[in-house]
N, C-alpha and C positions, 0 to 999 in steps of 0.2 A: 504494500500500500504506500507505503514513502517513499518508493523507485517512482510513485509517478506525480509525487509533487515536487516542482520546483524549487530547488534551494539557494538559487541565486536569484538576487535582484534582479531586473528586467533595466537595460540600458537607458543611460537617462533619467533615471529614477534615483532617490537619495537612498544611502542604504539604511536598512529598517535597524534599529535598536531593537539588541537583545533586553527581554521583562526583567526586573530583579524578582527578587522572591515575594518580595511584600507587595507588588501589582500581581503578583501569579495570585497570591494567597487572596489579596482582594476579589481579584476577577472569579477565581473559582467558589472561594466561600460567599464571599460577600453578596454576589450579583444574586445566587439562590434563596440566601437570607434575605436580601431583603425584597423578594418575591414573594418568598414564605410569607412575611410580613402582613403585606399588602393583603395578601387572599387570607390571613385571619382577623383583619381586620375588617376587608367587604364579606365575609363572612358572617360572625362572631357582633357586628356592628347593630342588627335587628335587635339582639338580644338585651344588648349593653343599653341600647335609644331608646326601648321599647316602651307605650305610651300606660299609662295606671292601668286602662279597659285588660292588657295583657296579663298585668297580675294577678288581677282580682277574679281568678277561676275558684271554682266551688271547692276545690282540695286544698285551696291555698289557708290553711288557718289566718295567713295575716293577711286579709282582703279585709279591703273597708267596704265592700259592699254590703247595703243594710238588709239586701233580702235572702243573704243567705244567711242570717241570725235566725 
């Protein structure tokens, strides 16, 4: 598989900088993380915002709603 990519710069073109470790580490960890993030957040975000009508179900002992007394 790496016989058939190119490992030299193409003419004309400036040559590419090798990553240090801490752009490898960002890129590979970081770029997932904070993906991960993102989707527990649009996720996760219904529950956290969620308006009173949400809580106040008839199992919930601590509902203020008066007609389930």
């Amino acid at each position: 598989m790496f016989g058939l990519t190119p490992l030299e710069t193409l003419p004309g073109w400036p040559e590419a900088a090798n990553p240090s470790a801490l752009e490898s580490l960002a890129l590979f960890l970081g770029v997932p993380a904070a993906i991960f993030a993102v989707l527990v957040v649009l996720i996760m975000a219904p529950s956290w915002f969620g308006n009173a009508r949400d809580a106040a179900t008839p199992d919930n002992p601590d509902s203020t709603d008066a007609s389930n007394a």
